[in-house]
N, C-alpha and C positions, 0 to 999 in steps of 0.2 A: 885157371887163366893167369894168365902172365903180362904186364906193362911194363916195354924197356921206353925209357925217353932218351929221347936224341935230339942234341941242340946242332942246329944247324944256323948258316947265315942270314935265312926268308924267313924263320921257327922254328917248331920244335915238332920232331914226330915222334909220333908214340907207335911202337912195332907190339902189337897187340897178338897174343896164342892163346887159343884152348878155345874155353867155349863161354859166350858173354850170355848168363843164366840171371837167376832172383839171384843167386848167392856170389856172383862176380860181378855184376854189372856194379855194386858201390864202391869197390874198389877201380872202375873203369871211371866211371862221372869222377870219383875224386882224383884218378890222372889228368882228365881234362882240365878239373877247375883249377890244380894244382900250376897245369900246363900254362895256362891263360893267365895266373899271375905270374907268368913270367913273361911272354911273348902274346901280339897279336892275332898271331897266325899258327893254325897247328894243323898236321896230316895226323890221321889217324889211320894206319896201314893194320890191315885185314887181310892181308894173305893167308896168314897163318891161322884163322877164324875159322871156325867148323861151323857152328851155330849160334845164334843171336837170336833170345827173347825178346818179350815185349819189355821185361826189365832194360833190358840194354837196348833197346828202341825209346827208350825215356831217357836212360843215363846220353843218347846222341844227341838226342832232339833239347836236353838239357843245355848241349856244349853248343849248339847249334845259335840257341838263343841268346847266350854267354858271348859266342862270336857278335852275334848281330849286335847284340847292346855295346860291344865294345868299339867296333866298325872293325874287327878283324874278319876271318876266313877261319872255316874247319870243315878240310875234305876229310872223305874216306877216300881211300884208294885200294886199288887190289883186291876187292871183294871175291869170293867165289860164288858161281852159278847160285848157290842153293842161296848165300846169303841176299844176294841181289834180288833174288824172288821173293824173299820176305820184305826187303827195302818198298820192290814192287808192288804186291798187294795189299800192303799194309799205306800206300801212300809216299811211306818217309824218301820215294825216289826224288818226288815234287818238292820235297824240304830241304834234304839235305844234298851237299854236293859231291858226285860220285862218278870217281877217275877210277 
């Protein structure tokens, strides 16, 4: 798995590839928190995402509450079908925000 950050004028997105496992996802939570000391607001783009544990259902649900404590915003966006269906039955569709 790969993190590029991109600082944009609204925040920062983080263009996220590979696959968010037990052995990437600490590397993904420390993009977010990374992110978050910088800017209130952060996308976190999934296009390129194949699959996503429940490790990386924790490292979101981390940046998610990171948002909320700070009165920022952290979408996903660009999910694929498969991922969107884990988002789905696992809940985190009701938590987190998903463009």
């Amino acid at each position: 798995m790969t993190v590029e950050e991109k600082k944009e004028d609204n925040g920062i997105i983080l263009y996220v590839t590979g696959r968010v496992d037990t052995t990437t996802a600490p590397d993904l939570q420390e993009a977010i928190f990374a992110a978050f000391q910088k800017e209130n607001n952060l996308v976190v783009d999934f296009k390129e995402v194949e699959y996503v544990s429940s490790a990386g259902l924790r490292a979101l649900l981390l940046g998610q509450k990171t948002a909320n404590s700070k009165g920022g915003s952290m979408v996903v966006k660009n999910a694929n079908d498969s991922v969107k269906e884990i988002f789905s039955l696992t809940g985190f569709s009701n938590i987190l925000t998903i463009e």
